[in-house]
ROBAVO-530604 format. One line per field, with one value per residue: residue number from 1; x, y, z of N, C-alpha, C, O in turn. Coordinates in pm, 1 decimal. Example, Ala and Ser with C-alpha at 12.3 -4.5 7.8 and 13.67 -1.06 7.14 Angstrom:
<recs>
n	[1	2]
n.px	[1319.0	1285.0]
n.py	[-569.0	-225.0]
n.pz	[780.0	708.0]
ca.px	[1230.0	1367.0]
ca.py	[-450.0	-106.0]
ca.pz	[780.0	714.0]
c.px	[1320.0	1290.0]
c.py	[-330.0	3.0]
c.pz	[780.0	787.0]
o.px	[1423.6	1340.9]
o.py	[-331.9	113.8]
o.pz	[846.5	803.9]
</recs>
This chain:
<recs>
n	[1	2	3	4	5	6	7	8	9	10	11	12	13	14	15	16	17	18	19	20	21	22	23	24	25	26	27	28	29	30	31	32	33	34	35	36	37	38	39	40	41	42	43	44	45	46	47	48	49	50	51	52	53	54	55	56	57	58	59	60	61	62	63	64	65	66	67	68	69	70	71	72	73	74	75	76	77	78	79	80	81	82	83	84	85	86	87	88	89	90	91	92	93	94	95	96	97	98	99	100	101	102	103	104	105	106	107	108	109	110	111	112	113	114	115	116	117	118	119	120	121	122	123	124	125	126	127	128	129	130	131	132	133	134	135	136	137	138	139	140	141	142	143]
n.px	[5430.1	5218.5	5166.3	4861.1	4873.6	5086.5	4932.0	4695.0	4837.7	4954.9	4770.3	4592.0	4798.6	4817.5	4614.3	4568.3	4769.7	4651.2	4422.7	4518.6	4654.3	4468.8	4294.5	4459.4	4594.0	4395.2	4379.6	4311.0	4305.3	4440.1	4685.6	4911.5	4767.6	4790.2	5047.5	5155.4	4994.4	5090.5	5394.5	5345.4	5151.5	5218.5	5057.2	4984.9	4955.0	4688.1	4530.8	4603.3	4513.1	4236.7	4162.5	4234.6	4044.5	3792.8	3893.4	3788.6	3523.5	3219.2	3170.6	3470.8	3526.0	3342.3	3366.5	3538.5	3529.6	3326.5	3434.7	3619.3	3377.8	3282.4	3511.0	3470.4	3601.5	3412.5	3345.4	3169.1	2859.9	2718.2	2979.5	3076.5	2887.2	2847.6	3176.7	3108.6	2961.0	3092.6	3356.3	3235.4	3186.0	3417.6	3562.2	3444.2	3513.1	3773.7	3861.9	3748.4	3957.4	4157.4	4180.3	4213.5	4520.9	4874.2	5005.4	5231.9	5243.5	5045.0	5172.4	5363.0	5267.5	5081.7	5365.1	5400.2	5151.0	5204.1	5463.1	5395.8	5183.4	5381.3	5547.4	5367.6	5288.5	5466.3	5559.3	5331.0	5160.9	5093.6	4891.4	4776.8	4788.5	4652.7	4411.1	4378.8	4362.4	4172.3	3803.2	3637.0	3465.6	3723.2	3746.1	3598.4	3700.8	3909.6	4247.5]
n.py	[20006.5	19866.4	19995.9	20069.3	19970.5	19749.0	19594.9	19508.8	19357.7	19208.0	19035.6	18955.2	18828.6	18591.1	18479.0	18356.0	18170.6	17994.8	17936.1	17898.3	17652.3	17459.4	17431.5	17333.1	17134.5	16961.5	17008.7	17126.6	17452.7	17545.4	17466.4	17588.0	17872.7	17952.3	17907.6	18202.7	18346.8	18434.7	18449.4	18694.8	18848.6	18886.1	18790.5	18621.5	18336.2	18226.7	18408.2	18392.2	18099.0	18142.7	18308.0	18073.9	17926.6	18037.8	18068.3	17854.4	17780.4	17747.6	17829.2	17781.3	17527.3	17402.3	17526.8	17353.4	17104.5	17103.0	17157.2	16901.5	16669.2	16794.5	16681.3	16401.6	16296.3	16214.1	16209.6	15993.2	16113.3	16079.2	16035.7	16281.0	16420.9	16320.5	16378.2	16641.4	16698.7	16609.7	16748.2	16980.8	16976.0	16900.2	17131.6	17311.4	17218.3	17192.0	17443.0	17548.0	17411.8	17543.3	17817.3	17807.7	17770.5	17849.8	18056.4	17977.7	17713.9	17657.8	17697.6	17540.1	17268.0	17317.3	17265.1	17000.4	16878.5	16946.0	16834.6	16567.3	16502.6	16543.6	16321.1	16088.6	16140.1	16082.7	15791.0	15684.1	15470.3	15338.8	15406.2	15203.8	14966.6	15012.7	15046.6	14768.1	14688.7	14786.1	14764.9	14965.2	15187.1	15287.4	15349.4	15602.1	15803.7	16090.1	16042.4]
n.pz	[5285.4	5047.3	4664.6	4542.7	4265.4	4249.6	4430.7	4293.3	4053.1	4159.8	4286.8	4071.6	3949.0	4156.2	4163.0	3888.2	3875.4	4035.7	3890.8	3656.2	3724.6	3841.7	3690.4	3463.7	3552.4	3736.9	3991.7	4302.4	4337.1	4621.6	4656.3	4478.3	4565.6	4832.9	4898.0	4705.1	4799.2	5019.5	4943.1	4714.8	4830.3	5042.5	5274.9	5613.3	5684.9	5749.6	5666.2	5362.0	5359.7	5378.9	5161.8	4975.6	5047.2	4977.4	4712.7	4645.1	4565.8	4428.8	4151.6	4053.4	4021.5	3919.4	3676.8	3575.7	3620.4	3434.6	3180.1	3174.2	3142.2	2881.6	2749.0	2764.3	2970.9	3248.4	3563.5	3839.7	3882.3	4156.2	4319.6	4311.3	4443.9	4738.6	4782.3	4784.6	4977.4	5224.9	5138.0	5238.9	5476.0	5594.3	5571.0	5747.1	5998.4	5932.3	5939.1	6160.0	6355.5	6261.2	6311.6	6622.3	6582.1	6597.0	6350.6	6260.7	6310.8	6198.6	5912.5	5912.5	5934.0	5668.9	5506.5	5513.6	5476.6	5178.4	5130.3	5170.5	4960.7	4758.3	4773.5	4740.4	4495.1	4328.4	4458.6	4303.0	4140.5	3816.4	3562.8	3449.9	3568.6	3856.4	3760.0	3700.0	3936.9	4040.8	4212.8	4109.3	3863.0	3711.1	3474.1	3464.9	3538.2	3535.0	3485.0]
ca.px	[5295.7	5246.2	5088.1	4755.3	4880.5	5125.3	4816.5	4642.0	4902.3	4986.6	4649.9	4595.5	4923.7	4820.1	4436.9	4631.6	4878.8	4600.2	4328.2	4586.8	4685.9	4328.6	4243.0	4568.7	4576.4	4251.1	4377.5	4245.2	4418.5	4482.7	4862.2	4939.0	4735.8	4820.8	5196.1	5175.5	4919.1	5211.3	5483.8	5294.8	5070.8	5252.4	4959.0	4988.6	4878.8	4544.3	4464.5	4613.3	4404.8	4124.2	4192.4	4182.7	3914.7	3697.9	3851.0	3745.1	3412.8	3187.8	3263.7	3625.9	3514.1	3186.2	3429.5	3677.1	3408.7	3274.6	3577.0	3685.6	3298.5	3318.8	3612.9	3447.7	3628.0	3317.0	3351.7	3047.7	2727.5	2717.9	3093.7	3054.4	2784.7	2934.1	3301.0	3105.4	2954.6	3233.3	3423.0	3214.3	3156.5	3553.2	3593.3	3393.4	3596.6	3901.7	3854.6	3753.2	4095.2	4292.1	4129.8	4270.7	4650.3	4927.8	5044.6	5372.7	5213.5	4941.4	5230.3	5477.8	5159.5	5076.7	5439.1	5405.6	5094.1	5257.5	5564.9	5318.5	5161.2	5433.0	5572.7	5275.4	5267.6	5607.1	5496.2	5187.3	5129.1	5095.5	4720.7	4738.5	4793.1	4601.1	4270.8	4326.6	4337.2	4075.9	3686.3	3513.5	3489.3	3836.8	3753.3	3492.8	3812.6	4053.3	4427.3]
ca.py	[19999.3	19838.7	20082.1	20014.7	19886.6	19616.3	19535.0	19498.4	19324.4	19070.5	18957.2	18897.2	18715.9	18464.3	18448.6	18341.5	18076.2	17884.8	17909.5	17783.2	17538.8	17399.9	17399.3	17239.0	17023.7	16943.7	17033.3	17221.6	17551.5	17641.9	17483.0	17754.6	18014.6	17972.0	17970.9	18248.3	18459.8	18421.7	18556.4	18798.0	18870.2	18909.4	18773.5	18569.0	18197.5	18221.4	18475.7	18281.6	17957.1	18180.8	18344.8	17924.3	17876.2	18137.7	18046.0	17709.1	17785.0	17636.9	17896.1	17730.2	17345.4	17392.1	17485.8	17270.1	16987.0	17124.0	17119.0	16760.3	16629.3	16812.3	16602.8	16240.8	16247.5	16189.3	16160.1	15938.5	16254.6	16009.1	16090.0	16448.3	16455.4	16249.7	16422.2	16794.9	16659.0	16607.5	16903.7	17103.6	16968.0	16881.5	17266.9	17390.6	17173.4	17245.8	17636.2	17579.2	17392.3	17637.7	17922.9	17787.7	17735.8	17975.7	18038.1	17911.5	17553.8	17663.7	17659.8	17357.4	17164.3	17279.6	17214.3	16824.3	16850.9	16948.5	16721.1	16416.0	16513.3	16484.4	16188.5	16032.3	16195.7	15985.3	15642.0	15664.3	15344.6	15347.3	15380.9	15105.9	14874.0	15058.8	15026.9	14628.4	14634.0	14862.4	14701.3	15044.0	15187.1	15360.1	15433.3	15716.2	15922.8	16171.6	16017.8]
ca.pz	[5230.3	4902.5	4591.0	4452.9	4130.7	4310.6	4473.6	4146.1	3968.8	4290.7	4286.0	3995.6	3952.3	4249.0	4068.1	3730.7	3921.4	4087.5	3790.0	3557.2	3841.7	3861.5	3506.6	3378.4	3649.9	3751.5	4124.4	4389.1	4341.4	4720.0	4679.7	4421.1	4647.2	4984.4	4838.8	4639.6	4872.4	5119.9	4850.3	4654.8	4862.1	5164.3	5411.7	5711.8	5686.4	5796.0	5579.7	5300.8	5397.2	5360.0	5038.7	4921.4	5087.3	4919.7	4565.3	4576.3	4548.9	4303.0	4002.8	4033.3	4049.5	3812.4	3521.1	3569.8	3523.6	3280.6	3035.0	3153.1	3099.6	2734.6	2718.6	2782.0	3135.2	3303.3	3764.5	3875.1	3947.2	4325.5	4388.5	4309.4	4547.5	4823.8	4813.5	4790.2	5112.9	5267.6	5144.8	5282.2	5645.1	5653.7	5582.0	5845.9	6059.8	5934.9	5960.7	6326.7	6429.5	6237.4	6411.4	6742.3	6638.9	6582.2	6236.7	6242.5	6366.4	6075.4	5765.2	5897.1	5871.8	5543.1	5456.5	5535.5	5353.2	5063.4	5151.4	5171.8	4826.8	4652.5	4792.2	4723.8	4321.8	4287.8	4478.1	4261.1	4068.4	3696.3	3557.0	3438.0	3684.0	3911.2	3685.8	3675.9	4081.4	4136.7	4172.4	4057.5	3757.7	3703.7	3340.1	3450.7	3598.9	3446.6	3504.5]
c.px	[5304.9	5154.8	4976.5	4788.5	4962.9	5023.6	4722.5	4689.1	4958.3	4869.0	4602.0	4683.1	4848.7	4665.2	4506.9	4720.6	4734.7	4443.8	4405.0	4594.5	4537.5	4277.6	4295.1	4565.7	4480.3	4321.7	4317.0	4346.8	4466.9	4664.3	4909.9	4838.0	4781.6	4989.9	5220.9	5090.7	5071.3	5327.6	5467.7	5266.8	5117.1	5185.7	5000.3	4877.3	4763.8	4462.7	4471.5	4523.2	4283.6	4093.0	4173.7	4082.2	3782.0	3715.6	3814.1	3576.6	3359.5	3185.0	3369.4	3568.6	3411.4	3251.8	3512.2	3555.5	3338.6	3352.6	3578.6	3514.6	3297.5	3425.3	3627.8	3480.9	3535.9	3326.0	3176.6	2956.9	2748.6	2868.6	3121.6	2982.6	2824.4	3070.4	3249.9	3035.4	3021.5	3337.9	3350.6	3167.2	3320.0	3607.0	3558.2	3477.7	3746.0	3927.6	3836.6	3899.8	4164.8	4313.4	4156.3	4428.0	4709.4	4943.4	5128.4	5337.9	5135.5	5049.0	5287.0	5377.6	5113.0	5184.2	5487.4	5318.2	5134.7	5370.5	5467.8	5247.5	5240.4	5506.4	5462.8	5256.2	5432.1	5619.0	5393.4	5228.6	5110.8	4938.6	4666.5	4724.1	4710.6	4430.2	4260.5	4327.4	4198.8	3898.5	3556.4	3535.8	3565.1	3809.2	3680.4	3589.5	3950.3	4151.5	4473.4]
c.py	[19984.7	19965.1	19981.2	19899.4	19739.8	19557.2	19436.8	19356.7	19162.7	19017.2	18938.8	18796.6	18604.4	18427.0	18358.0	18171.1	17956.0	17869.3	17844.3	17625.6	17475.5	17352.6	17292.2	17137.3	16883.1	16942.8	17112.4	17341.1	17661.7	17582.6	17535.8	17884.8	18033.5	18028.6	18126.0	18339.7	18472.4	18490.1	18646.9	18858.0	18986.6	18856.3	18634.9	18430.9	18162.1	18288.6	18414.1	18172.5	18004.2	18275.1	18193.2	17863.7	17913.0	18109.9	17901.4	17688.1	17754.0	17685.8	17806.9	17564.2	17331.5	17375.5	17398.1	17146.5	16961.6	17094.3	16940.4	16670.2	16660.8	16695.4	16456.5	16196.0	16266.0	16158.7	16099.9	16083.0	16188.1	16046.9	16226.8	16478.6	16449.1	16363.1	16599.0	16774.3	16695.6	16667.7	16956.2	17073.1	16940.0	17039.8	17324.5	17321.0	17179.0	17385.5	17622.0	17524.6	17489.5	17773.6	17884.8	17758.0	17856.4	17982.1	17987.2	17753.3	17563.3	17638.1	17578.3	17305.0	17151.9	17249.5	17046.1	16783.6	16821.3	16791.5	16591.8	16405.1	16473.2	16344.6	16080.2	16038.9	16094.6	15882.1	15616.5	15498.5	15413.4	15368.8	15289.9	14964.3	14941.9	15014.1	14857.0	14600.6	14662.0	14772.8	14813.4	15046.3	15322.2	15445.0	15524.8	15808.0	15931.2	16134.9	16065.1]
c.pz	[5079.1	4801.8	4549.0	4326.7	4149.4	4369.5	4359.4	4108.0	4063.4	4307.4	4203.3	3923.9	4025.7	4216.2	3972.2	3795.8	3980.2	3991.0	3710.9	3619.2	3806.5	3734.8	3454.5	3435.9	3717.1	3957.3	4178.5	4400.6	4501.7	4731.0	4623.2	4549.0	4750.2	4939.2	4788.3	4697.9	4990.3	5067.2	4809.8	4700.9	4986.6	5320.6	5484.8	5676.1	5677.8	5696.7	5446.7	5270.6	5333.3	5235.0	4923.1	4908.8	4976.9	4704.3	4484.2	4565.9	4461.1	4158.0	3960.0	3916.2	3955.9	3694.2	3495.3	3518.5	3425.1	3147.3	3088.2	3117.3	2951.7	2667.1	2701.0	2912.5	3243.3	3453.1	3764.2	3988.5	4090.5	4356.6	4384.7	4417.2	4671.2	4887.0	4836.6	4977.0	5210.7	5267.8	5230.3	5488.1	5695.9	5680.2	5702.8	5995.6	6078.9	5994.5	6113.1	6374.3	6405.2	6299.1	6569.6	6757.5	6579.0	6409.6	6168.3	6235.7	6199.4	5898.7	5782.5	5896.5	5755.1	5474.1	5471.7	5477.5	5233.5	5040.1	5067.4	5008.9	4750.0	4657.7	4710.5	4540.9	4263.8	4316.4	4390.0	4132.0	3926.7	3716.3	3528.0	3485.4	3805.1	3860.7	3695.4	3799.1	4122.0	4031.7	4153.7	3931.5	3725.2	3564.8	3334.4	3485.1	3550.9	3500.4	3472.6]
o.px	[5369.6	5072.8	4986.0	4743.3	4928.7	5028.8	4698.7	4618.3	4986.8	4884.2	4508.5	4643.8	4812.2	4618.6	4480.3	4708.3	4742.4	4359.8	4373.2	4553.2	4536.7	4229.3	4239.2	4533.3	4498.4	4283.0	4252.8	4453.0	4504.6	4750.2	5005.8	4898.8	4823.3	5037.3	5320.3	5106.6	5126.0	5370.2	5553.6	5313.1	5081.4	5232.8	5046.4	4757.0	4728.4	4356.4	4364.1	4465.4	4224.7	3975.9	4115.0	4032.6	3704.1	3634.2	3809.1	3524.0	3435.6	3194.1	3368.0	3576.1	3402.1	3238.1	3553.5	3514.6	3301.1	3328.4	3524.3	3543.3	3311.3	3413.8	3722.9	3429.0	3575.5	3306.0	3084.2	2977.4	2814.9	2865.2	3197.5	3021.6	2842.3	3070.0	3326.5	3074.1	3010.8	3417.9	3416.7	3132.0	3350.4	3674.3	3643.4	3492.8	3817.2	4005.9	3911.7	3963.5	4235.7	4419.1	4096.7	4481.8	4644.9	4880.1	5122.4	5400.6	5165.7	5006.8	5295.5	5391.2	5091.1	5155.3	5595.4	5332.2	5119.3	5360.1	5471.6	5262.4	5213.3	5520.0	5501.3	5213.0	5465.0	5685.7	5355.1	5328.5	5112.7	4872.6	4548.7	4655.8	4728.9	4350.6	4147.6	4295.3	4126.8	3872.1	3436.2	3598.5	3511.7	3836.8	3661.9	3553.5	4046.3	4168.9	4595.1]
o.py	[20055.7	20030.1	19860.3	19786.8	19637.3	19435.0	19316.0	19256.7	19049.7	18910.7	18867.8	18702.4	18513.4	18324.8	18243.4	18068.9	17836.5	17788.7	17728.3	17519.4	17444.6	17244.7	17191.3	17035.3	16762.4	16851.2	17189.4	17331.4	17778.7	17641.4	17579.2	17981.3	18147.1	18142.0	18176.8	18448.0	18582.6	18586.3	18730.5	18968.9	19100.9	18870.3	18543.5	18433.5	18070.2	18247.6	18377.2	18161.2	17936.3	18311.8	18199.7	17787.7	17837.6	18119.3	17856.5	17577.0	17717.1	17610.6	17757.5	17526.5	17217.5	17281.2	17373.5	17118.2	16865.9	17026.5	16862.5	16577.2	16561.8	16639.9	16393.0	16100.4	16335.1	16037.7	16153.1	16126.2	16266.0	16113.8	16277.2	16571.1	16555.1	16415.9	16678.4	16839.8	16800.2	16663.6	16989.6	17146.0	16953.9	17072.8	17388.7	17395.0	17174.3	17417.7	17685.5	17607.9	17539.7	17829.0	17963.0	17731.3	17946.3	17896.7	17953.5	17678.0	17490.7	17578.9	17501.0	17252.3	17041.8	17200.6	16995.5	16678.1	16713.0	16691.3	16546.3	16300.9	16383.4	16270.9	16001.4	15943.7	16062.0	15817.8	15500.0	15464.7	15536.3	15359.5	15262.7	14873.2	14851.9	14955.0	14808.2	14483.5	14600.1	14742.4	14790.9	14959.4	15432.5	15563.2	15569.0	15921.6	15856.5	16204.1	16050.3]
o.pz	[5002.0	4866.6	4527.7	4306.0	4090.4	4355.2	4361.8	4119.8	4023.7	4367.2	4240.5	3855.0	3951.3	4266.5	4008.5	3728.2	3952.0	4030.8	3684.4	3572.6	3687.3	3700.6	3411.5	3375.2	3733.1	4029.9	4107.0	4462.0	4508.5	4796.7	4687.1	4595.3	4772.2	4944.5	4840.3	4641.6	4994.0	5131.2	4837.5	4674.0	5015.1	5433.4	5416.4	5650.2	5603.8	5650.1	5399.2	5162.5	5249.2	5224.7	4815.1	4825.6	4918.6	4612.4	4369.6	4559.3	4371.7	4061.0	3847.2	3799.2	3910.4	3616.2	3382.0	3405.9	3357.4	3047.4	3009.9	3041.8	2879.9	2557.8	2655.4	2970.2	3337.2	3464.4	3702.5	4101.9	4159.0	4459.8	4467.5	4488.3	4731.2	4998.2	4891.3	5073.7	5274.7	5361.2	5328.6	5580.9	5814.3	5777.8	5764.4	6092.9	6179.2	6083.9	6187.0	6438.9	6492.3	6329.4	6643.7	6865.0	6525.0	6347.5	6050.0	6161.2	6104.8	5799.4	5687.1	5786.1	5704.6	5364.9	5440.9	5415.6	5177.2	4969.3	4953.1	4945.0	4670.4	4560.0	4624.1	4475.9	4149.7	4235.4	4400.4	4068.4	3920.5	3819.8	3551.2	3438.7	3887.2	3933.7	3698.6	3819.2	4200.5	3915.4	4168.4	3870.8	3713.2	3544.4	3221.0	3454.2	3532.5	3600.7	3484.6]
</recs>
């Protein structure tokens, strides 16, 4: 049984890892949390998930926009709208599958997630060649 103050001090650690994460980043800080609710933390996948879940709430995602709008890095108000959409009906969907598999099935999936992320963060195209393919308007979004 852990003490209060490891309690304390472990949750606020894995607060600190996925606010920086999110900030610095401009990511969604459940791949620092889930990780790091899982190490620190000690909790079981699910619980984890749902520890992500809960800090992606719109406190998180409000400031984060806020600084990169201060900043001139402007997301089109219609894709904000759109993708919060869509967060939030993919969530409720997600949370129901995950609530039917084991946990073990529940982290090798988020570890192919991850996998596939970074693959993908190292295929990535330049920005600038990217911006002369693409037929929106690339220059409204933080690269």
């Amino acid at each position: 049984m852990s003490s209060p103050f490891h309690d304390l001090l472990a949750g606020v650690s894995v607060g600190l890892v996925g606010g920086v994460a999110s900030g610095l980043l401009g990511v969604s800080p459940g791949g620092g949390l889930v990780v790091s609710s899982n190490l620190l933390l000690g909790s079981e996948q699910h619980v984890a998930q749902g520890i992500s879940l809960f800090a992606q709430m719109p406190p998180t995602g409000l400031s984060g926009i806020k600084r990169y709008w201060e900043k001139g890095s402007r997301t089109p108000t219609s894709w904000l709208v759109l993708l919060t959409m869509g967060f939030l009906f993919g969530g409720v969907a997600g949370a129901l599958a995950a609530g039917s598999v084991s946990s073990s099935f529940l982290r090798w999936t988020y570890v192919v997630y991850l996998a596939t992320l970074i693959r993908h963060t190292f295929r990535r195209v330049t920005p600038s060649a990217q911006t002369s393919r693409c037929a929106c308007q690339c220059a409204d979004l933080p690269v």
